[in-house]
C-alpha positions in Angstrom: 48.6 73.8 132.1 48.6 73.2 135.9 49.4 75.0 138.5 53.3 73.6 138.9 55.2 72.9 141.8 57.8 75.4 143.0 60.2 75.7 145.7 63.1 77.7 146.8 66.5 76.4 148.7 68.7 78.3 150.3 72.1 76.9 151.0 74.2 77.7 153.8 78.4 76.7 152.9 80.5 75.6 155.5 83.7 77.6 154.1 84.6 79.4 150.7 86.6 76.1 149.6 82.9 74.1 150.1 81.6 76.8 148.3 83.6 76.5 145.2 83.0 72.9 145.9 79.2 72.9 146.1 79.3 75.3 142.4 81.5 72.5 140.9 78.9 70.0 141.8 75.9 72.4 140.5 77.8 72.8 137.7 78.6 69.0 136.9 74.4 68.2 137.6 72.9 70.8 135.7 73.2 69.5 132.2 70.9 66.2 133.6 68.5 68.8 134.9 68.7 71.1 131.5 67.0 67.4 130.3 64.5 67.2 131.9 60.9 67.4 130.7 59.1 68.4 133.5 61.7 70.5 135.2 60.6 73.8 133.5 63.0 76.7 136.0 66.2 75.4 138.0 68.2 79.1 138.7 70.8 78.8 140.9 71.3 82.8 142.8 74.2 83.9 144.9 72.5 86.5 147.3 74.4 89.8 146.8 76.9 90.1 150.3 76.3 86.2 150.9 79.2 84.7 149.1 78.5 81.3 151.5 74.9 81.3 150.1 73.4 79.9 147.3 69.4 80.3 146.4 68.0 77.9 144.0 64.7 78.3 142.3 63.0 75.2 141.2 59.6 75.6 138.9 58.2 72.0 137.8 55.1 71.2 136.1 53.2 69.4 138.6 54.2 67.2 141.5 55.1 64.2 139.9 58.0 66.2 137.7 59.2 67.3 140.8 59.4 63.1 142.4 60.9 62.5 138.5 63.7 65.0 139.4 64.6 63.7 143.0 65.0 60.4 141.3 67.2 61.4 138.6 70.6 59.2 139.3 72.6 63.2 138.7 70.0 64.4 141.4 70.7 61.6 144.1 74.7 62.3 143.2 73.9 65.7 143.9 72.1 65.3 147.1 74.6 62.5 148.5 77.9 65.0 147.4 76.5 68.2 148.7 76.1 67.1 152.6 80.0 67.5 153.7 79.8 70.7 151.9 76.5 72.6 153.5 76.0 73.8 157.0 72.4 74.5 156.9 69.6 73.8 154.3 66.1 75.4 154.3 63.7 74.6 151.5 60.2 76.3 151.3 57.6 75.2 149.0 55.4 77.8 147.2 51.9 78.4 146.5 51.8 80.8 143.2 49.6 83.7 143.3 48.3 83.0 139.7 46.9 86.3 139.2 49.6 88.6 140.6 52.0 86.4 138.5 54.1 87.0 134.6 55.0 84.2 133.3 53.6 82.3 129.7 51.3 79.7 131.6 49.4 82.8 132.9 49.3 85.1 130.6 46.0 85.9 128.7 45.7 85.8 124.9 
């Protein structure tokens, strides 16, 4: 297996209404996601005290899973619907520490 591709977003919500907004969206996208292939972790987090702030975690198999994704017709809904509803959007993308890590792709037999 490679190494994947991983990022995490953190979502800023304009308001509580754009907040139950943005989860209505999530919630309408996710079962295209659930789909596909290469998208192997897509957890959505509410920070504990940051009702206005949604974390996502996104764990894809390679790059190339993560450009099928972005082109998923529920993905570019998603990314066109959520704009009106966000006030500020910061992505980082990771670099996994493969041997400080527990998950199946690194585990040793």
């Amino acid at each position: 297996m490679g190494d994947g591709y991983a990022l995490v977003v953190r979502f800023t919500l304009r308001d509580v209404s754009a907040a139950r907004r943005f989860d209505d969206l999530v919630a309408q996208t996710i079962s295209g996601i659930r789909g596909e292939a290469g998208t192997l972790a897509y957890t959505v987090h509410t920070p504990v005290d940051e009702p206005l702030t949604r974390l996502f975690y996104e764990l894809y198999a390679d790059r190339d899973a993560f450009q099928a994704h972005e082109e998923q017709p529920h993905t570019r809904r998603f990314l066109r619907a959520r704009e009106e509803l966000l006030s500020h959007v910061e992505v980082s993308f990771l670099n996994e520490h493969h041997s400080l890590s527990k998950r199946p792709s690194t585990e040793q037999s």
